[in-house]
C-alpha positions in Angstrom: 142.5 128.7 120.0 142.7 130.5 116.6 143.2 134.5 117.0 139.7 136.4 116.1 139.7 139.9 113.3 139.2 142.9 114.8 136.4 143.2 111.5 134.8 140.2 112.9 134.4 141.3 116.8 133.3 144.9 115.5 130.9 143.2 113.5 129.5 140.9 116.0 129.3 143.5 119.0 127.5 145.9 116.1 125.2 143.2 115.5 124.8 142.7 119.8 124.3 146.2 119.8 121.7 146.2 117.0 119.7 143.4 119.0 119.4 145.5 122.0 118.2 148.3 121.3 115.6 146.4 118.9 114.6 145.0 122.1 114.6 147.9 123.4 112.4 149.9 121.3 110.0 146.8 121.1 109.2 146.3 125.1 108.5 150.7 124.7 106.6 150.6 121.8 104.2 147.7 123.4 103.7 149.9 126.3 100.2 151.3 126.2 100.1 155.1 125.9 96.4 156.0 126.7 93.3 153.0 127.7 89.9 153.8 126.5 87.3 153.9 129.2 84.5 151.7 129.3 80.7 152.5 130.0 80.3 149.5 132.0 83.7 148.2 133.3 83.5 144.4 134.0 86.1 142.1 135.8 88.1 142.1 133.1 88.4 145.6 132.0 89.3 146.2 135.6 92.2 144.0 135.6 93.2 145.1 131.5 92.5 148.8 133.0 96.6 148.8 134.7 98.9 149.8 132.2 101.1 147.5 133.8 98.9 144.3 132.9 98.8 145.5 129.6 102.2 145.6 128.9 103.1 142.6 130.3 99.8 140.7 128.3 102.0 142.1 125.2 105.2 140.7 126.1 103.5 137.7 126.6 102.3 137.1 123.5 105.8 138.6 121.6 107.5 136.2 123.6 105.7 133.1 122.6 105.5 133.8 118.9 109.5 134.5 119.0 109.3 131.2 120.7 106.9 129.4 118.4 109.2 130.8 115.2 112.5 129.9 116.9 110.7 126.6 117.5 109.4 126.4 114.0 112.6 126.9 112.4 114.1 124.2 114.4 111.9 121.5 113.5 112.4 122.7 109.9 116.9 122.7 109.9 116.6 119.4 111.6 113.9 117.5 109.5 116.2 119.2 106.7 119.7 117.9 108.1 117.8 114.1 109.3 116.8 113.4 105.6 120.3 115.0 104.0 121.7 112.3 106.4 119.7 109.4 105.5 118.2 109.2 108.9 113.9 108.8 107.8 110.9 109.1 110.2 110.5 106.1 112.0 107.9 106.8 114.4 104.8 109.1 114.1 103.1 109.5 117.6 101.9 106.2 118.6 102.9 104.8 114.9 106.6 103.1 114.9 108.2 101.2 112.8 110.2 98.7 114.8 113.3 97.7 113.9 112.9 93.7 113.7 111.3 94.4 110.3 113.0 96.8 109.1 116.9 95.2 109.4 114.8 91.9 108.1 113.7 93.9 105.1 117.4 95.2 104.9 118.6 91.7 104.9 116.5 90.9 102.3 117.2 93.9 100.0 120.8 93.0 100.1 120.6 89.5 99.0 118.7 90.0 96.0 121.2 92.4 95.5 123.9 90.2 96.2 122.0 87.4 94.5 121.6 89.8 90.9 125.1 90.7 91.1 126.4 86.9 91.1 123.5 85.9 88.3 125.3 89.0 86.6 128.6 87.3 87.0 127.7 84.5 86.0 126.0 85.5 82.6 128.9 87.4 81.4 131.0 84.3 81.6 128.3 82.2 80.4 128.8 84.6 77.2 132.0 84.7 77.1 132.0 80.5 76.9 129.4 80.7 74.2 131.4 83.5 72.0 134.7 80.8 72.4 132.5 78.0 71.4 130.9 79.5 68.3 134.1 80.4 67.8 135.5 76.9 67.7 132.8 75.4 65.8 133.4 78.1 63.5 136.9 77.3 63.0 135.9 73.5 63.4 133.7 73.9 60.2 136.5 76.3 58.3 138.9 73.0 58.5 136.3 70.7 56.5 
């Protein structure tokens, strides 16, 4: 186990620190300090009337959106990291791509490859026999 700085623990217990009372001062600053009255309460001004409710409503709704973004910038780092590893979207809810075809089209793609590389081959040497030959007939017609 490598040996931590003291820097480096002071800064993340300053950072912990930081966090909390951010926290902190949220959950109090979404706690209701005075509820209008209404004319003609319904239901749901009854239950929204309890300070308590009313807090807790707000929590709620911090809570998901910390969740949604915390969610949102997951998808996004791992889409991000998937693509700068080669790994590409194969299925897209009840759209896949199954793999039969895909290694086939693979296969494929690699012998045409392999195919062009030995026509390649091949052409250089079929130049190289032609540049000899000219240059035998060449010398063949310098002896006449």
């Amino acid at each position: 186990m490598r040996s931590r700085g003291a820097g480096g623990v002071a800064i993340r217990i300053g950072l912990l620190a930081a966090c909390a009372i951010a926290l902190v001062l949220l959950i109090r600053g979404l706690y209701p300090a005075d509820l209008p009255e209404s004319r003609n309460p319904d239901f749901v001004d009854n239950v929204f009337d309890n300070r308590g409710v009313l807090w807790a409503a707000r929590l709620l709704l911090v809570s998901a959106a910390g969740v949604l973004a915390i969610g949102g910038i997951f998808i996004v780092v791992s889409i991000g990291i998937r693509m700068r590893n080669g790994e590409w979207l194969r299925r897209a809810g009840p759209f896949e791509v199954s793999e039969g075809p895909l290694s086939q089209a693979e296969d494929r793609s690699d012998f045409w490859q392999r195919a062009a590389l030995a026509s390649e081959k091949e052409a250089l040497g079929l130049r190289e026999r032609i540049r000899r030959s000219e240059e035998l007939i060449k010398d063949l017609r310098n002896l006449r």
